[in-house]
Structure formats: C-alpha cells, structure tokens
N, C-alpha and C positions, 0 to 999 in steps of 0.2 A: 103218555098216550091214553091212561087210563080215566084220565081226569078231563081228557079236553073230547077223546072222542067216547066216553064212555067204555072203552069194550077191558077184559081184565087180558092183561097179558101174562103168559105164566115164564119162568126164568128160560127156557129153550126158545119158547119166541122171540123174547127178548133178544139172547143172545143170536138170534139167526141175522134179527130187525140191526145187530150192531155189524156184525158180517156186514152187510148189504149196503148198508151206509158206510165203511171203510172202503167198499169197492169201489161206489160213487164215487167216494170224494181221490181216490186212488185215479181212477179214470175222467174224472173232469182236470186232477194233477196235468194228469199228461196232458190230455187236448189244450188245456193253457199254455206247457210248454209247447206243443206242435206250431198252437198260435205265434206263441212269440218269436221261433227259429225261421216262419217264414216270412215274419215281420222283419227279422234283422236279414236277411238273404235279399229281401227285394229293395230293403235299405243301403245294402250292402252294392245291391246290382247298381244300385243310383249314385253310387259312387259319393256314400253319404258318412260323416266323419264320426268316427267313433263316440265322439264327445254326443253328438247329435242324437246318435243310435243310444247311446246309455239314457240320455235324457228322455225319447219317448219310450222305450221299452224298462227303462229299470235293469239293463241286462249289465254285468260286470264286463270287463276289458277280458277275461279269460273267456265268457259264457263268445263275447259277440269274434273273436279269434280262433274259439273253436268251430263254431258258424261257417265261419271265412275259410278255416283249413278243411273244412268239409265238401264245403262248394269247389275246393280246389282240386282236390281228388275225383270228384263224379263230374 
C-alpha cells in the first residue's frame, strides 16, 4: 500500500487493513455459498440429475443431498 498509493501505513493499520479483508473475503465465502444452494434447489425443483447438478455447480454428491434434505424439511 505504501509503494503503490504513497501513504506509510504503520503496524495497527496494517493489522486493522488485514481484519477487514479476512471479513470480506469471510462474507463474499458465504454469499458464494448462498449462491450456489440456491442454484442446486432450483436445479433440484427441475427435477435435474445429480450428475448434471455437480457438473454446473462444482457441488459434491453430499453438498447437493444436503440441499435436497433441506428443501425437504421446510
């Protein structure tokens, strides 16, 4: 930071600056996964095949059955 925008950071800023970016990337985690549970659920409603579901989401046979046991309960 000190070299691209100029300014001196001293070791508490720093460390606040790495806080801040562990929450980001903590909370963009999540919203990925929100994305993908409702991606495999509407895949899921479409009455669309496992094999299908892992191939566009990336999601394992347990991630896309948990999905499925969830929608089942609510």
């Amino acid at each position: 930071m000190e070299e691209t925008l100029q300014i001196s950071v001293d070791e508490e800023i720093r460390e606040e600056l790495n806080d801040m970016t562990s929450l980001l990337d903590g909370i963009l985690e999540r919203r990925e996964k929100e994305a993908k549970v409702k991606i495999i659920q509407n895949m899921l409603a479409d009455h669309t095949p496992y094999e299908k579901i892992k191939l566009y989401t990336n999601a394992t046979d347990a991630e896309i059955a948990e999905v499925e046991k969830e929608m089942l309960v609510n």
